[in-house]
C-alpha positions in Angstrom: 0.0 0.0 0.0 2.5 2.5 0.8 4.6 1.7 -2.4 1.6 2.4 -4.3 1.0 5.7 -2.4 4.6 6.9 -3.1 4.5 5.9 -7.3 1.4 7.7 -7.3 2.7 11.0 -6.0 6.5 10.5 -7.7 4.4 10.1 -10.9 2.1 13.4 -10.1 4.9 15.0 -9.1 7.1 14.5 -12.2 3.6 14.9 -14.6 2.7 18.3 -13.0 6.7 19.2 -12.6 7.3 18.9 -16.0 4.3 20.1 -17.7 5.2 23.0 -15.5 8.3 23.2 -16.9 7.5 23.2 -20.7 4.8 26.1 -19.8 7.7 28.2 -18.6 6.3 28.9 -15.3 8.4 30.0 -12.6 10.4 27.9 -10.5 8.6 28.6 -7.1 5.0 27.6 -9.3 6.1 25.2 -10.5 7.4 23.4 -7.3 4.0 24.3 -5.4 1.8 23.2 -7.9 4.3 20.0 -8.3 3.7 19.4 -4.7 0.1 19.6 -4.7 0.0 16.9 -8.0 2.1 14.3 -6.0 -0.7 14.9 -3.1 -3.2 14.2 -5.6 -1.4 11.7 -7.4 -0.6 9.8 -4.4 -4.7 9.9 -3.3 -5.8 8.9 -7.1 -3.2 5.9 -7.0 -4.2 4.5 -3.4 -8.2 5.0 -4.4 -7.3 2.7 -7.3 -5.8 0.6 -5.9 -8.3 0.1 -3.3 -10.8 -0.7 -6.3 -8.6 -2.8 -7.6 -8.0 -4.9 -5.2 -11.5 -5.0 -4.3 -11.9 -6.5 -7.9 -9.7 -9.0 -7.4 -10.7 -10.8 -4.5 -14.0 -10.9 -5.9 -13.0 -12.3 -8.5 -10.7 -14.9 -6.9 -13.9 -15.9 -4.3 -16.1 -16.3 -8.0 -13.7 -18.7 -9.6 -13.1 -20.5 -6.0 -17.1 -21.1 -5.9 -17.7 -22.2 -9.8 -14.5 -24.4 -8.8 -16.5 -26.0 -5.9 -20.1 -26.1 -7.7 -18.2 -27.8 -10.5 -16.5 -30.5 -8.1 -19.5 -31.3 -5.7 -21.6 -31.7 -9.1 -19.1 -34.3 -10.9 -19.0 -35.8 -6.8 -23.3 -36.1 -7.3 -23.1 -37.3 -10.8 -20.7 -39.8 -9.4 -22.7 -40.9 -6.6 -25.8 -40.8 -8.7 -24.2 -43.5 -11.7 -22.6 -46.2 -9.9 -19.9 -47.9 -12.2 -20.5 -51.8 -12.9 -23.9 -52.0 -12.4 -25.6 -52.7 -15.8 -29.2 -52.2 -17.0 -31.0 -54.5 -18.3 
């Protein structure tokens, strides 16, 4: 989580830094406002990543039930069919 919180505000600190920068704003500007993007940066990355997680481990307890539907229904079918007994 914290790794994730520091990308996001290195990343909105370079972004905002740089297009700073190439705007030829002054150097005190363009620190502050860099400052303020790795702030918002770091919030926008740690938000996603929240949601993304959240995704995840829904996704991960989805499979982990079809996978269990799907065994206990081959383990009825199973049941249900005995092998050698033959119909007449």
């Amino acid at each position: 989580m914290r790794s994730i919180f520091l990308l996001g505000g290195f990343i909105g600190f370079s972004l905002v830094a740089v297009v700073g920068l190439i705007s030829g704003r002054s150097g005190d500007r363009v620190l502050f406002d860099a400052a303020f993007g790795a702030l918002v940066g770091a919030f926008l990355f740690r938000w996603f990543w929240q949601k993304l997680l959240v995704a995840l481990t829904e996704a991960v307890k989805l499979k982990r039930a079809a996978r269990q539907a799907a065994e206990e229904a081959a383990a009825a079918a199973a049941k249900a069919a005995p092998v050698g007994v033959k119909a007449k």
